[in-house]
TORMARSE-428276 format. One record per residue (C-alpha): x, y, z. Coordinates in steps of 0.001 Angstrom, whole numbers, plus 500000, padded with zeros to 6 digits. Example, Ala and Ser with C-alpha at 12.3 -4.5 7.8 and 13.67 -1.06 7.14 Angstrom:
% TORMARSE-428276
512300495500507800 513670498940507140 
END
This chain:
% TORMARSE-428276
493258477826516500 495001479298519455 498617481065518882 501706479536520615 502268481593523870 503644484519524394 504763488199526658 503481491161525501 505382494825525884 503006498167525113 506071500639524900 505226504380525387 508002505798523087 509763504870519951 512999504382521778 511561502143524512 509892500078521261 513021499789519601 515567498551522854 512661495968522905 513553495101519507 516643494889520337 516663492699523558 515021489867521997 516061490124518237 514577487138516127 512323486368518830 509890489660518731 507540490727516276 505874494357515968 502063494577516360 500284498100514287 496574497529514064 497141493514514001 494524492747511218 497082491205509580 499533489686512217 497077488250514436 495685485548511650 499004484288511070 499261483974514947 496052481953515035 497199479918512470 500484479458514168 502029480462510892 504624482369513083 505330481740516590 507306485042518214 508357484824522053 507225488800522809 504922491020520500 505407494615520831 502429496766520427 503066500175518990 499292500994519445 500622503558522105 502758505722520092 500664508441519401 503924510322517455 503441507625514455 499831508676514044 498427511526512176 498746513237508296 500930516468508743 501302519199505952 505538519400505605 505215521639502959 505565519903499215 504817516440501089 501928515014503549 503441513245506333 501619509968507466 502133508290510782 502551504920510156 500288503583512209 497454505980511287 494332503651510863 492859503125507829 489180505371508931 491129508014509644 492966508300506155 489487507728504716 488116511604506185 491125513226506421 490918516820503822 494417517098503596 495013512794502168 491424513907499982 493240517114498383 496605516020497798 496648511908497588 493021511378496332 493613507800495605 494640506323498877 490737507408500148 489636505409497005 491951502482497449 491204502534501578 487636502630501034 487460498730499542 489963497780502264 487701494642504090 485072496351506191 484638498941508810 485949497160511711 489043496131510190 489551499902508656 489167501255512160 492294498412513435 494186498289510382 496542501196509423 498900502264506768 502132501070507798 500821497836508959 499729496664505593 502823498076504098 505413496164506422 503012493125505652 503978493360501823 501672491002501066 501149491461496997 497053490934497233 497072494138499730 496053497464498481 498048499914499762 501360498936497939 499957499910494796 498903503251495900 502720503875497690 504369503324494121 501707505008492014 502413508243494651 505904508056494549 505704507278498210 509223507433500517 508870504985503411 510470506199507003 512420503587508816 513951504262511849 516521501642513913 519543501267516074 521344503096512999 519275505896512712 516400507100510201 516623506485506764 514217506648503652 513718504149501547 511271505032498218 508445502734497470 510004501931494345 513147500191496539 510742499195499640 508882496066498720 511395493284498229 509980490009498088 506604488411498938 505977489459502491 509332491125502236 510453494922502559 513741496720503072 513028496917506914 515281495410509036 515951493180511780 515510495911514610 513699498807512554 510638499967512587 508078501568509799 507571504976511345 505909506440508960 505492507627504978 506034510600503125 503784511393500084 504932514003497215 501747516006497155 499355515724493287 497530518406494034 494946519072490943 496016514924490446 493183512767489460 493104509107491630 491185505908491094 491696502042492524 489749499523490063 489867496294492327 488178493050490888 486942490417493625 484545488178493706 483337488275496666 483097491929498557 485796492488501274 487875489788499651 491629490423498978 492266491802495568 492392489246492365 493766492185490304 493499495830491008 495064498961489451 495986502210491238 496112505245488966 497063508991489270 496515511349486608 497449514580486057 495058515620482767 494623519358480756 492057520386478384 490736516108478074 494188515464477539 496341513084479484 499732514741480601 501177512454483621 500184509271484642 501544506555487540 499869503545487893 500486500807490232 499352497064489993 498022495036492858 498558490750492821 500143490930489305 503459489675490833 505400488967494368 505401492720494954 503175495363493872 504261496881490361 504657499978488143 504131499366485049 506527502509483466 506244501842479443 502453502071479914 502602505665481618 504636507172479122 502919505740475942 500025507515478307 501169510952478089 500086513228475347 496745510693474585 493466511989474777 491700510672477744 489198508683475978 489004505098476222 489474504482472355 492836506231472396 494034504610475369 492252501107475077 495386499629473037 497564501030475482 495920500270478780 495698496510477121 499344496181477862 499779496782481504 499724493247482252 502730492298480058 506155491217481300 504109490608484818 503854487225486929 500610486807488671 499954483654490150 497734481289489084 494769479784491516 491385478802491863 490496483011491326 492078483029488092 494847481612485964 497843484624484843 496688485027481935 492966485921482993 494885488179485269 497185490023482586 493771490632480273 492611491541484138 494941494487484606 494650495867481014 490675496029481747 491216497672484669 493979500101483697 491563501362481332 489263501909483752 491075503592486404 493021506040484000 489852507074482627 488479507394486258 491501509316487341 491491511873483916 488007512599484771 486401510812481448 
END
């Protein structure tokens, strides 16, 4: 299909982006790398009057070292993250998670923030946001605030950005020494995620100290899954001594149910691939 018409604004600063925003309200949508956005226009799922393209702001692009965090512009494409040292030494699992994101042509269009704003629960970069500890930059006619991961994603397709803000860009605590690992079950490649896991581990001497893990399409938003991480701690990082624990990731969830799998297939889905990715993560 062809989208509804519409104008089209390329701002050249964050201000001029956001008195756009401002000027039409309702009626304006913001376009990052569009590999989400631009389906729904097709499908005339959404109709805006005016998209504004932040694909000229070259300040929300790039990872910068601020000292105990990396700083990610939020419309830093997804190829980039994928070779950047800094994202491999101190976030290892967002170059794990990134690398089953679709293909190469929508890595080199999509970025971060993008899929973030999206919210949509099947994407994979929610996951990876909570399991991080992630704080999301928003900037509006108010100001900047930050918003953690934890409070970001609201609802399906809904985060705490507002009418007139903008995702500028998101802060990571760095895990230095942290292992990472994104299990994702499809089944077919370069699908959207059935069920996938994001784990961070911090392990000593085969033994599992810290863990986060995040859950992908187990719910309307992505998930941590907090009783599971600290019945982690203190286990040996073997999959006997975590199996039983691992097993339980999926309760208290609600995945939906559709011609992929039912929500139970998907809560004995995330315990499988908990297992999996904490073991991946610890190094086992």
């Amino acid at each position: 299909m062809i989208p509804a018409p519409f104008d089209y604004a390329a701002p050249t600063s964050l201000e001029e982006a956001l008195g756009l925003l401002a000027e039409h309200g309702d009626e304006a949508k913001v376009l990052a790398g569009g590999q989400s956005l631009l389906p729904v226009l097709r499908m005339r799922l959404n109709a805006p009057e005016i998209l504004v393209d932040l694909g000229k702001l070259a300040e929300l692009t790039g990872v910068t070292d601020t000292g105990d965090h990396l700083r990610i512009g939020a419309m830093t494409p997804y190829y980039e993250l994928l070779k950047d040292p800094l994202v491999a030494e101190h976030a290892a699992v967002l170059p794990k998670a990134l690398a089953d994101v679709a293909d190469e042509q929508v890595r080199h269009r999509g970025t971060i923030g993008g899929s973030l704003a999206h919210a949509d629960p099947a994407g994979d970069t929610g996951a990876v946001a909570l399991a991080l500890d992630a704080t999301l930059v928003v900037v509006g006619p108010g100001g900047e605030r930050r918003v953690p991961a934890s409070e970001f994603f609201v609802d399906l397709f809904t985060t705490a950005v507002q009418d007139g803000e903008i995702l500028t860009a998101i802060e990571v605590p760095k895990h230095t020494g942290w292992g990472g690992a994104y299990e994702k079950f499809v089944r077919v490649s370069h699908q959207w995620a059935i069920v996938a896991v994001a784990a961070v581990v911090r392990a000593e001497g085969g033994t599992i100290t810290e863990a986060k893990i995040g859950l992908t399409n187990m719910g309307s938003t992505p998930l941590r899954v907090p009783a599971v991480e600290q019945a982690l701690a203190g286990q040996p990082a073997t999959a006997e001594a975590i199996a039983d624990i691992c097993a339980r990731a999926g309760e208290g969830t609600s995945p939906p149910s559709d011609l992929n799998g039912d929500a139970d297939y998907r809560r004995h889905l995330a315990g499988v691939l908990t297992r999996r990715a904490v073991l991946s993560a610890a190094g086992a």
